[in-house]
C-alpha positions as CSV (number, residue, x, y, z in Angstrom):
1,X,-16.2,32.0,-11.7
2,X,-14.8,28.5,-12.1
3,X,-11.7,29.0,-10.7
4,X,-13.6,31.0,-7.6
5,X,-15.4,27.5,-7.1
6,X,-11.9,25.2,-7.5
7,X,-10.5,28.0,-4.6
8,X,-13.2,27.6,-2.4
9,X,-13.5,24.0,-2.9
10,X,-9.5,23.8,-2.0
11,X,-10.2,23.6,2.2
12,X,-13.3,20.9,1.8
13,X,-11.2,18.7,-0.4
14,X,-7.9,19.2,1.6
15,X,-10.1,18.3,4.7
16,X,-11.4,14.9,2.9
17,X,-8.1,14.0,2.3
18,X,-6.6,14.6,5.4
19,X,-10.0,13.1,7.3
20,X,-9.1,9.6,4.8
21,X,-5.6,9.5,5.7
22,X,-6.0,10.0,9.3
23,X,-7.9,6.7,9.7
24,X,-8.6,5.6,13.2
25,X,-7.4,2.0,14.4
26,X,-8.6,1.7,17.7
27,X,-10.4,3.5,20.2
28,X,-11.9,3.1,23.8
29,X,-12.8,5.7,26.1
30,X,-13.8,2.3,28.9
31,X,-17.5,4.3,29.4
32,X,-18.8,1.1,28.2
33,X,-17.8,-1.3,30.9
34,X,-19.5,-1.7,34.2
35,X,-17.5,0.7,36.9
36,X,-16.2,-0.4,40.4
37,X,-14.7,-3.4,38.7
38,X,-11.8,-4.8,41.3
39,X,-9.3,-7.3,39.7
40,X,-10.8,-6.1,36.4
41,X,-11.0,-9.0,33.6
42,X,-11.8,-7.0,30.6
43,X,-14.2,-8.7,28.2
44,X,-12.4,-10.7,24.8
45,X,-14.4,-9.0,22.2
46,X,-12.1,-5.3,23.6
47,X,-8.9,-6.5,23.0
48,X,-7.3,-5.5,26.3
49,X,-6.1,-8.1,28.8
50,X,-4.0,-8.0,32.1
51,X,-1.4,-10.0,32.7
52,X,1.4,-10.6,35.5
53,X,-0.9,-8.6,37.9
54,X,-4.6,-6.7,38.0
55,X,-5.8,-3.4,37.2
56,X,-9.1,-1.8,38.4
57,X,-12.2,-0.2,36.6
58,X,-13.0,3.1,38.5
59,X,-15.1,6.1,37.6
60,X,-19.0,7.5,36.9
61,X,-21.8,5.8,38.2
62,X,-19.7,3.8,41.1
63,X,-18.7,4.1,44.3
64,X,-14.6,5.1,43.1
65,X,-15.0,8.0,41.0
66,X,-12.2,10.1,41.8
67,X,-12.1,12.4,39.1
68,X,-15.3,13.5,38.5
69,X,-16.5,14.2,34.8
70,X,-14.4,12.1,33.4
71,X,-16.5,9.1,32.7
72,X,-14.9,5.4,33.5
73,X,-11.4,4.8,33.3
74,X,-8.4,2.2,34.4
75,X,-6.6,2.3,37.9
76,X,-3.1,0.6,36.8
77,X,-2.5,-0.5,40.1
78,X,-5.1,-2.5,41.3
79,X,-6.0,-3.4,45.5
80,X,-3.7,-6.5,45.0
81,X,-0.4,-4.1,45.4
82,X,0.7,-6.2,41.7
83,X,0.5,-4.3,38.5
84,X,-0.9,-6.4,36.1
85,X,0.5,-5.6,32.5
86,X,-2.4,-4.0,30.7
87,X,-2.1,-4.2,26.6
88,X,-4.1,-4.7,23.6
89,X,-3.1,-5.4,20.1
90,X,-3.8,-3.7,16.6
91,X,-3.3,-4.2,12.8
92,X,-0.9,-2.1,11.2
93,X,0.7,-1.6,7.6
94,X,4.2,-1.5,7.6
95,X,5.8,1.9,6.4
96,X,2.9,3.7,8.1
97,X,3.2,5.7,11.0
98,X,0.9,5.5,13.6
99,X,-0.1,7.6,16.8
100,X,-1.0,6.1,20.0
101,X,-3.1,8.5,22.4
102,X,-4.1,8.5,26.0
103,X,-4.8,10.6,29.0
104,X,-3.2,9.6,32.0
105,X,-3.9,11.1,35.4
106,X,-2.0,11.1,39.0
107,X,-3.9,8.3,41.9
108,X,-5.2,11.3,43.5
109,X,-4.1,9.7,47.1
110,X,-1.9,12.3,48.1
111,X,1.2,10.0,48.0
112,X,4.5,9.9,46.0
113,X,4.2,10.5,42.5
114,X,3.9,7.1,40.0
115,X,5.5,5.9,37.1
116,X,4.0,4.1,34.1
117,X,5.8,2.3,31.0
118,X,4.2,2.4,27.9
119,X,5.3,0.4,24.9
120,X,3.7,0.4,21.3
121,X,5.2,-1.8,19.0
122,X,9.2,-1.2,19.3
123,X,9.0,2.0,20.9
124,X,8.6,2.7,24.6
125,X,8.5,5.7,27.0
126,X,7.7,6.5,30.7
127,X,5.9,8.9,32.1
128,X,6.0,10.2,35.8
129,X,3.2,11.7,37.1
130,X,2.6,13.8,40.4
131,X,-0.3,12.4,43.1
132,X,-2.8,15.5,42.5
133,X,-2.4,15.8,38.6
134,X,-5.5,16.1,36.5
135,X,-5.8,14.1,33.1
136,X,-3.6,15.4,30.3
137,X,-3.0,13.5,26.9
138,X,0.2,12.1,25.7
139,X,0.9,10.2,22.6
140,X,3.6,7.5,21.8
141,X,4.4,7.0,18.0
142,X,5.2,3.7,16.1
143,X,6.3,3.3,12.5
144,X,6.3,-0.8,11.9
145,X,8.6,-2.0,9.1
146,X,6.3,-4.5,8.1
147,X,2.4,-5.6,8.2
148,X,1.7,-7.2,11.5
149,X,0.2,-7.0,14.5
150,X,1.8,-5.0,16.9
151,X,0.9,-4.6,20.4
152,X,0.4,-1.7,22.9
153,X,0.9,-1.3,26.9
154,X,0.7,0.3,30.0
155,X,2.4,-1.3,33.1
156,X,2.6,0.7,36.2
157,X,5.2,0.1,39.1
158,X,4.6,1.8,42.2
159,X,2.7,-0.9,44.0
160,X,1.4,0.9,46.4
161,X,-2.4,-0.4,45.8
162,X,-3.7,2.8,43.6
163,X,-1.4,3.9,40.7
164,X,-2.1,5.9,37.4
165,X,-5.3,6.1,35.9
166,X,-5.9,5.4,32.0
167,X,-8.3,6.9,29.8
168,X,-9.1,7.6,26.3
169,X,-7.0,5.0,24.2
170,X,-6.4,5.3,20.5
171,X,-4.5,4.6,17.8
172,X,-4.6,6.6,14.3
173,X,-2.3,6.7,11.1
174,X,-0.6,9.9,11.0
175,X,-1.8,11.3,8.0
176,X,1.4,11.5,5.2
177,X,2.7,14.8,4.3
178,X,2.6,13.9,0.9
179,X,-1.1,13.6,0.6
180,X,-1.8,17.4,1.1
181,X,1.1,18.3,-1.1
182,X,-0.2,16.7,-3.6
183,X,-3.6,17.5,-3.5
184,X,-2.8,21.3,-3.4
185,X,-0.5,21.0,-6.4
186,X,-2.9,19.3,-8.4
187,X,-5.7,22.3,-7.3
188,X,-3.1,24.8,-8.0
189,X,-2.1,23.2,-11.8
190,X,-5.9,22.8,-12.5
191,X,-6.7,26.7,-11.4
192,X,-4.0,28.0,-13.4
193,X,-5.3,25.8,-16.2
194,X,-8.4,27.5,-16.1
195,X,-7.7,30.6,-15.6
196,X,-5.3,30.2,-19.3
197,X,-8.1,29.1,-20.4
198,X,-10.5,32.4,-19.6
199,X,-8.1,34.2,-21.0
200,X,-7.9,32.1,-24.5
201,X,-11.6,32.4,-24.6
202,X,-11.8,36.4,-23.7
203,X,-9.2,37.1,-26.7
204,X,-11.3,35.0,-29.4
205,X,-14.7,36.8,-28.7
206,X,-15.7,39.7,-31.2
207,X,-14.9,42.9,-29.7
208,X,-18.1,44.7,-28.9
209,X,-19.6,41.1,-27.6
C-alpha cells in the first residue's frame, strides 16, 4: 500500500518540481494599458521603453483593433514611419537558462511582408513575417554567464507606418533537466526501499498469522 501511495504521488511531486523550477521573470500580455495609444510612452513602473523611434498601442476596446480577440497589443512601427527600439530589462542568474516568449503577428495591411530583430541578452534572431499572418508564438533563449541584468528587444524595420504587432511577452527559467532526474531517482530508491522492507516484514510474521 505504501509504495502504491509513493507511485501515485510520483506525477504531483514531479509537477511541483517542475512548476518551482520553471519560475516566471516577466510577463505582460499589454491588456492593461489604455488602447489607441499613438506614439506610445509606456508607463515606468512596466519596464518597457521606446527609443530611437515610436511604437503604437492598438487592440480591444479602440478604434485599431485589427485582430480581433486578441486583447491589446504593440504595432512596432508606429504612424511616424521611425521604429522606435522597444525593450525592457530583467534580473537573471548566471548559469540559468532562460526562455523569452512572444506572439508576433503580420500588419494586416496587405503590403510586403516585415521584418523584426529581437535581441535578449547576447543572443538575437529575426523573424520575417507575411502581411495577412495571424499571431503565432516564438521564443528566443538566453543563458547569461553571470548575475545581471540583461535586456530584451524588438525593433522593426520596414518603415512603412504599420509593422509587426507584439503580444504576450515573457521570460521564464527553463526548468533544469537535472531536477526531474533527481527527483525520480530519489522516488524510485525510496519505493524499492520499501518494498525490501514488505518483504522483511512478511518473512518474520508467524506463519498462520
Amino acid at each position: 500500500m505504501i509504495l502504491k501511495n509513493i507511485v501515485a504521488l510520483t506525477p504531483i511531486l514531479l509537477g511541483c518540481s517542475l512548476t518551482h523550477a520553471a519560475s516566471q521573470v516577466f510577463s505582460d500580455d499589454f491588456n492593461n494599458y489604455v488602447p489607441d495609444q499613438f506614439t506610445w510612452s509606456p508607463p515606468v513602473s512596466s519596464g518597457w521603453s521606446v527609443t530611437d523611434g515610436t511604437v503604437d498601442l492598438n487592440g480591444a476596446g479602440g478604434n485599431y483593433d485589427f485582430l480581433p480577440g486578441n486583447g491589446s497589443y504593440v504595432d512596432l512601427d508606429e504612424s511616424s514611419f521611425v521604429s522606435g527600439l522597444f525593450s525592457n530589462h530583467v534580473n537573471l542568474v548566471g548559469g540559468t537558462t532562460y526562455l523569452l516568449s512572444f506572439d508576433l503577428a503580420g500588419s494586416h495591411r496587405g503590403t510586403l511582408a516585415d521584418t523584426v530583430h529581437v535581441g535578449f541578452g547576447s543572443a538575437t534572431a529575426s523573424y520575417m513575417l507575411d502581411s495577412m499572418d495571424a499571431f503565432s508564438t516564438y521564443t528566443l533563449s538566453f543563458t547569461p554567464a553571470t548575475n545581471g541584468t540583461y535586456s530584451f528587444s524588438y525593433l522593426d524595420v520596414s518603415g512603412d507606418n504599420r509593422g509587426l504587432f507584439l503580444d504576450n511577452v515573457s521570460v521564464t527559467a527553463v526548468p533544469e533537466p537535472a531536477t526531474s532526474a533527481m527527483l525520480l531517482a530519489g522516488l524510485g530508491v525510496l519505493g524499492c526501499w520499501v518494498h525490501l522492507k514488505n518483504c522483511k516484514t512478511r518473512r518474520s510474521q508467524p506463519s498462520g498469522a
